[in-house]
N, C-alpha and C positions, 0 to 999 in steps of 0.2 A: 665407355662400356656399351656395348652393343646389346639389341634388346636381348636379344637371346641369351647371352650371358645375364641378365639381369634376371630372364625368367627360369635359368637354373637358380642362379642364386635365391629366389626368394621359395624355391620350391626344394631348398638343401633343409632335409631333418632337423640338422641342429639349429640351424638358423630360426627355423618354425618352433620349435621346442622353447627357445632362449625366448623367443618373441611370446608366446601362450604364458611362459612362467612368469617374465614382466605383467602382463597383461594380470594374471592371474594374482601377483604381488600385489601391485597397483589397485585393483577391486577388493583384497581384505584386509588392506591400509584403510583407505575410503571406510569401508562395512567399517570397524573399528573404530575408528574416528567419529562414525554416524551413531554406534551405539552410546559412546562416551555423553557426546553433546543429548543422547533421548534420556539421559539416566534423569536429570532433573526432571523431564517432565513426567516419565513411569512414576518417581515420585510423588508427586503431583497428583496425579490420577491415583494411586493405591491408596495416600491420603484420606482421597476425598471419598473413600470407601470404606475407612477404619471408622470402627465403634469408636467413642470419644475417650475412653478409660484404657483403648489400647494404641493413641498414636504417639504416643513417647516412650513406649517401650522399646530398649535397645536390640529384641529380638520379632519385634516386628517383622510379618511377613511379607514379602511386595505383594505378594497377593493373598486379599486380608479375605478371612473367613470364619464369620460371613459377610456379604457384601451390603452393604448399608448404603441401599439408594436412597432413601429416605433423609440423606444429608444435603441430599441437593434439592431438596423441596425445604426443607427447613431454611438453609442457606438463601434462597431465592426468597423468601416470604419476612424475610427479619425486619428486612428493608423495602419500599416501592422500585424492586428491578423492576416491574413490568412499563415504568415510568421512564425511568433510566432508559428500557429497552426502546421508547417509544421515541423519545428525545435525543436519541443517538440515533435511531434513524430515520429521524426526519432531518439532522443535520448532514451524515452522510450520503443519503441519498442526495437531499440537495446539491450539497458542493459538489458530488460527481458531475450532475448536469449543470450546473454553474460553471463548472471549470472546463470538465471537456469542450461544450461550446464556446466559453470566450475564448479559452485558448489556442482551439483550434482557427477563429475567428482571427485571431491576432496574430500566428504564426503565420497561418496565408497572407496577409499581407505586408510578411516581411519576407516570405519567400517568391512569391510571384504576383505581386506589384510592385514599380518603380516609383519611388516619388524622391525631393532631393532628401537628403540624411536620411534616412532609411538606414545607412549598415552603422553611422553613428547611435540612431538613437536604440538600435539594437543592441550594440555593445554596453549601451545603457541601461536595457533591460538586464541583462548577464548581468552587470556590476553588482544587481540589487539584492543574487545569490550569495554574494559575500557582505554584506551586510548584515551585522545579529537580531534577532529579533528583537532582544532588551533595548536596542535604541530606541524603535519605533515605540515599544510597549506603552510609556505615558502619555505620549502626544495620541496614538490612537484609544486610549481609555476613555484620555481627554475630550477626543471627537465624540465618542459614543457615547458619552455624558453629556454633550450637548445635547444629541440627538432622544435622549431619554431612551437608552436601547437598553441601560443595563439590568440588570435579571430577564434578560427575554433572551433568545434562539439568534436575533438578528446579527449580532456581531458575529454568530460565527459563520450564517450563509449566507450575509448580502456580498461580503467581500469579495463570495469565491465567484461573480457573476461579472467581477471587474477584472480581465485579463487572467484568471486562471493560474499566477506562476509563473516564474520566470524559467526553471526547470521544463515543465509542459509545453511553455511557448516552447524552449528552446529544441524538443525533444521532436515536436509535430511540425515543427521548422526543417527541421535535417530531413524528415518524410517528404515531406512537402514539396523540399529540393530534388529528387527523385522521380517525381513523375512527369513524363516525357514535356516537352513544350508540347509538341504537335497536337496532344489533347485538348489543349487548353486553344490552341490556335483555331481547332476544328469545333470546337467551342462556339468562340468569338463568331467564326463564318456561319452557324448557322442563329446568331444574333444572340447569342448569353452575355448578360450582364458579370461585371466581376465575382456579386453574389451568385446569380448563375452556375457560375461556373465552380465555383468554393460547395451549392448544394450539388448539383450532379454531376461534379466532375471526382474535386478533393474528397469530400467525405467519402462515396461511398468507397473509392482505391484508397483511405486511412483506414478503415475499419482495424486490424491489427495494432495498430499505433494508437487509435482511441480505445481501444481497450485496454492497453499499456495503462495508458493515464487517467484511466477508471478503475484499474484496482489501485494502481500508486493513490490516487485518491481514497479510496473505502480506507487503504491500511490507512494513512496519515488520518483521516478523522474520527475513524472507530479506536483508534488507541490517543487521542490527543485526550491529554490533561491540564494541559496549561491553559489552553483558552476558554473551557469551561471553568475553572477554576476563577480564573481574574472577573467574566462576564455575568456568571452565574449565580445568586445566593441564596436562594428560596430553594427548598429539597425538592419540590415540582422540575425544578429548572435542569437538577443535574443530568446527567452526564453515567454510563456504566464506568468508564474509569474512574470517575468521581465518586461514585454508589460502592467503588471498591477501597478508595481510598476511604472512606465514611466508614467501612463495615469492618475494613482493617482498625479502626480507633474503638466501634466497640465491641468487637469479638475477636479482638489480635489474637488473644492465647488458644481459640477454640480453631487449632488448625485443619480442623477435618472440616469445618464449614467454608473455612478462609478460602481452601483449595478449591471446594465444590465449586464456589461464587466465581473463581480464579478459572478454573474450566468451562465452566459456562460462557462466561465471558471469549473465552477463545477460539472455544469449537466456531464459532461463522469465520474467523479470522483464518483456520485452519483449514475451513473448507474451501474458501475462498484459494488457497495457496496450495493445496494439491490438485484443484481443478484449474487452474490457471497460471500454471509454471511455464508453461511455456513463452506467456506472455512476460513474466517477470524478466526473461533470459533476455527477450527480443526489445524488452525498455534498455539492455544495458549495451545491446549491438546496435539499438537505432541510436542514442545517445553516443555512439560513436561515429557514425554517419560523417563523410566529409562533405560539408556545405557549402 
């Protein structure tokens, strides 16, 4: 087919009609779809806004009047969240910067250094994403019983300073592969060392990709439950997931506070993910990356 035939055809009425009404289909499928999955959370939020004597009534309004902010200062106050809040992020912060740098540390020099086994012992690292955590779980309790680490912070951010992930390696590896030799050569010729060249070459062309594996970080540590849980047992020590699971055992039935706690809890998480969608997209295109 010749262009010209191609540029009537795509400028034929029905043609463009058919195509607008898909298109148009396709967007209040989606809408639809997107309002179903919000409904939990609308609930959620209208919850956390009901008087206490009206959130089990079955003519409940979604939107309760009057609005009872005062549920989320009560909610926040039952329990030490501002303890919680402090202890979750000094862990997340950490392991951002513990992971991003080892990680990215440890993917350079499985992407551009040679030495021998090299694509063996990387195949090695990959291995250890199929691996369950419950294996490791008592041998590393174990270690950190030796080390007297348990009820302290440290099990959960020394680790993240030793290689970052196998995931992260794998992810800022495929980046990695990517940027031109000729930099790195031109590099070398005006005298950069391997480090060198990893600070003013890699990093500052990964920026996108380290930002990938700094919110994939925030999420995995601001919502982790289990390793505060095992590491953790003095109420200083916990954890906001932990401070919810504590708050859910004593005010289970009081659901207008549960949710308040429940939202609070989420709004950074929330904000974090509609300011940085873009990057979410670009972890699952660079993880496709052929290496």
């Amino acid at each position: 087919m010749s262009m010209t035939a191609t540029y009537r055809k795509t400028r034929d009425p029905k043609i463009r009609l058919w195509r607008n009404t898909k298109t148009a289909l396709v967007y209040a499928v989606l809408i639809g779809l997107s309002c179903v999955f919000l409904i939990p959370f609308f609930w959620m939020l209208s919850t956390s806004l009901t008087e206490a004597g009206k959130v089990i009534m079955r003519n409940k309004p979604w939107i309760p009047n009057p609005m009872v902010w005062a549920n989320y200062k009560q909610a926040l106050t039952v329990l030490p969240f501002h303890l919680f809040l402090k202890n979750t992020l000094t862990i997340t912060l950490s392991c951002i910067v513990g992971q991003t740098l080892s990680a990215s540390l440890v993917a350079f020099g499985f992407s551009r250094m040679r030495f021998p086994g090299r694509d063996v012992l990387f195949i090695m690292v990959l291995s250890t994403m199929m691996l369950p955590a419950q294996v490791t779980m008592i041998p590393t309790f174990i270690l950190f019983t030796k080390l007297r680490w348990i009820d302290t912070l440290k099990p959960l951010i020394v680790p993240a300073f030793f290689g970052g992930g196998a995931f992260f390696i794998f992810l800022l590896r495929q980046f990695f592969m990517t940027i031109p030799s000729e930099l790195e050569d031109a590099a070398k010729i005006d005298g950069c060392s391997p480090l060198g060249i990893y600070r003013n070459v890699a990093l500052p062309l990964s920026k996108p990709a380290l930002a990938t594996v700094a919110i994939f970080s925030f999420m995995a540590h601001w919502n982790d439950f289990m390793g505060p849980l095992i590491y953790t047992q003095s109420m200083e020590k916990k954890t906001l997931a932990l401070g919810l699971y504590s708050f859910k055992g004593l005010h289970g039935t009081e659901y207008h506070l549960m949710m308040a706690a429940a939202i609070a809890v989420l709004i950074p998480v929330l904000i974090i993910f509609f300011s940085a969608q873009k990057y979410f997209v670009q972890g699952i295109v660079l993880s496709g990356l052929k290496g």
